[in-house]
N, C-alpha and C positions, 0 to 999 in steps of 0.2 A: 620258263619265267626268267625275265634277265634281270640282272643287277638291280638295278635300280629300282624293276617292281618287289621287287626281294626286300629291299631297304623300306622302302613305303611302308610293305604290309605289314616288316618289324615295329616300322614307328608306331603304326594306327594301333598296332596290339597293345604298347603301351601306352598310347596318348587317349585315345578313346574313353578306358574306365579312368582314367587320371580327369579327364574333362567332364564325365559325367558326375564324378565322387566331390569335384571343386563345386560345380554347379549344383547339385541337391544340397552340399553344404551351405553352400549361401543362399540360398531359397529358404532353406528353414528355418528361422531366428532363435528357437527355443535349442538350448546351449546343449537337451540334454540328448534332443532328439537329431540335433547334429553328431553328437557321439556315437549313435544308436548307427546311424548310418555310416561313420569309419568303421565302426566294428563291424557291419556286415561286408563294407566291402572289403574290409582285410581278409575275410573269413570266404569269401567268396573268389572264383577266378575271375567269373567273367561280370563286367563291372554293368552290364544294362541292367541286369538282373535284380539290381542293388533297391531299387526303389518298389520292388514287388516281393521282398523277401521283409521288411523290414514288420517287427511286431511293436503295438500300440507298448508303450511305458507304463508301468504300474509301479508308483511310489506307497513303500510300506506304510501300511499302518499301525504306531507306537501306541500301548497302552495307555491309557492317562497316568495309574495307579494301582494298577492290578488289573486282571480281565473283568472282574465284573463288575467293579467300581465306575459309576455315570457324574460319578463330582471331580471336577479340576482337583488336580494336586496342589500342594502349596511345593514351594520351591526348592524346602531345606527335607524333604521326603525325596528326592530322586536321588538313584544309587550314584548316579554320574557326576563328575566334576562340573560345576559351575560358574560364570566370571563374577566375580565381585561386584557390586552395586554400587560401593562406595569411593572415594577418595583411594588414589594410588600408594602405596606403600608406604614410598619415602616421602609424602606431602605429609601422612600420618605420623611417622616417626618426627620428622623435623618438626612439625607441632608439640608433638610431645616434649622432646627437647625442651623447644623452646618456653613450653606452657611452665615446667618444675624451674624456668631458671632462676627467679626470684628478684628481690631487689637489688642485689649484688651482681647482676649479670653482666657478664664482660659478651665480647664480640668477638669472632673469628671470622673474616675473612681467609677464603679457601681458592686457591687456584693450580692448577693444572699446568705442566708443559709435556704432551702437545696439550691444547686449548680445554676440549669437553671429555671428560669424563667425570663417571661415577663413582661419589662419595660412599665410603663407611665409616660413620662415628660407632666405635665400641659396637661391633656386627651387625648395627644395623644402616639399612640405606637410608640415603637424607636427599639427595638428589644428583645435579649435576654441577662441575665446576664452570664459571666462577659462581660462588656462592655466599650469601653474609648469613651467618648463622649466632644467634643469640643465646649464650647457654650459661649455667651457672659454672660457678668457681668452682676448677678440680681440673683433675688428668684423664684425659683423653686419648684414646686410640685412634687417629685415623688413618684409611685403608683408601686411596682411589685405583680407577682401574678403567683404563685405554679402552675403546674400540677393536685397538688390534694385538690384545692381549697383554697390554705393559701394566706395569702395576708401580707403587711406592708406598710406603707405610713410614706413619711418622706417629711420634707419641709429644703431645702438648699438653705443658701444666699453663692450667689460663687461672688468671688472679681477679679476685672483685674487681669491677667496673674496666677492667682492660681489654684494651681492643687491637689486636692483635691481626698480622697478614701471615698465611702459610703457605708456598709457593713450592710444591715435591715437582720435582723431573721424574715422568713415569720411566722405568726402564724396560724392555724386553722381557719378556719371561722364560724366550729361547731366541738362541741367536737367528737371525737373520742369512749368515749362512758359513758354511761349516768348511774350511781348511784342514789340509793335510801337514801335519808339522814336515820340516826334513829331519832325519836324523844323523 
């Protein structure tokens, strides 16, 4: 055999199942039974094989509520975590805030350097900067905190009906990058 058919017969060995494994993938549209067919042909050597090896998918079937229960469950009965139905956290919280601040209510404007991040008045989240938040007279803890891990804390006494801007430079929470002193 010379060189050259030498080289061929390498390539075809691996272009072959390569070209057939591309082509049954794109032929199939269901995402799961494309899987179904990389896994056999990883598992397989020789790649024609691939499409007479493969077995039908069978998705489990979940209890509703127990095995012999035939009535839907209600939602607050499953052992598993759930997503909320409601309003996001800090739309909650900053209502609240806002709802106890009274006739007395002064204004804080909140802003950020760099631009967006997320607020904490007193631990809890309120949302993103910039932000005008309307709350009653007293001291305040607030907490924001960067995208890329920078943080600033600052504590504000806000006065009846004062309206107020507060502008923290988030800093690093580790440096950036790390030098050898000389000694």
């Amino acid at each position: 055999m010379s060189s050259l058919q030498l080289w061929a017969s390498r390539k075809l060995v691996v272009l072959v199942p390569a070209a057939s494994l591309a082509l049954l993938c794109s032929a199939l549209s269901n995402p799961a039974r494309g899987q179904a067919v990389a896994e056999a042909a990883g598992a397989n050597s020789v790649g024609a094989s691939v499409g007479s090896s493969i077995k039908p998918i069978t998705m489990p079937k979940f209890p509703v509520s127990g095995a012999a229960s035939s009535t839907p469950a209600s939602p607050s009965s499953s052992p598993h975590l759930t997503a909320s139905a409601g309003p996001p956290p800090e739309e909650t919280n900053r209502k609240s805030l806002e709802a106890s601040a009274g006739k007395d209510a002064g204004k804080l404007l909140l802003r950020a350097m760099p631009v967006e991040a997320q607020i904490w008045v007193n631990g809890s989240i309120v949302g993103k900067t910039p932000l005008l938040l309307v709350l009653s007279p007293g001291k305040y803890q607030i907490e924001m905190r960067g995208s890329r891990g920078q943080t600033g804390k600052r504590s504000i006494d806000l006065l009846p009906h004062e309206t107020r801007e507060l502008a923290v430079r988030l800093d690093q929470l580790y440096p950036g990058r790390v030098t050898a002193a000389a000694h």
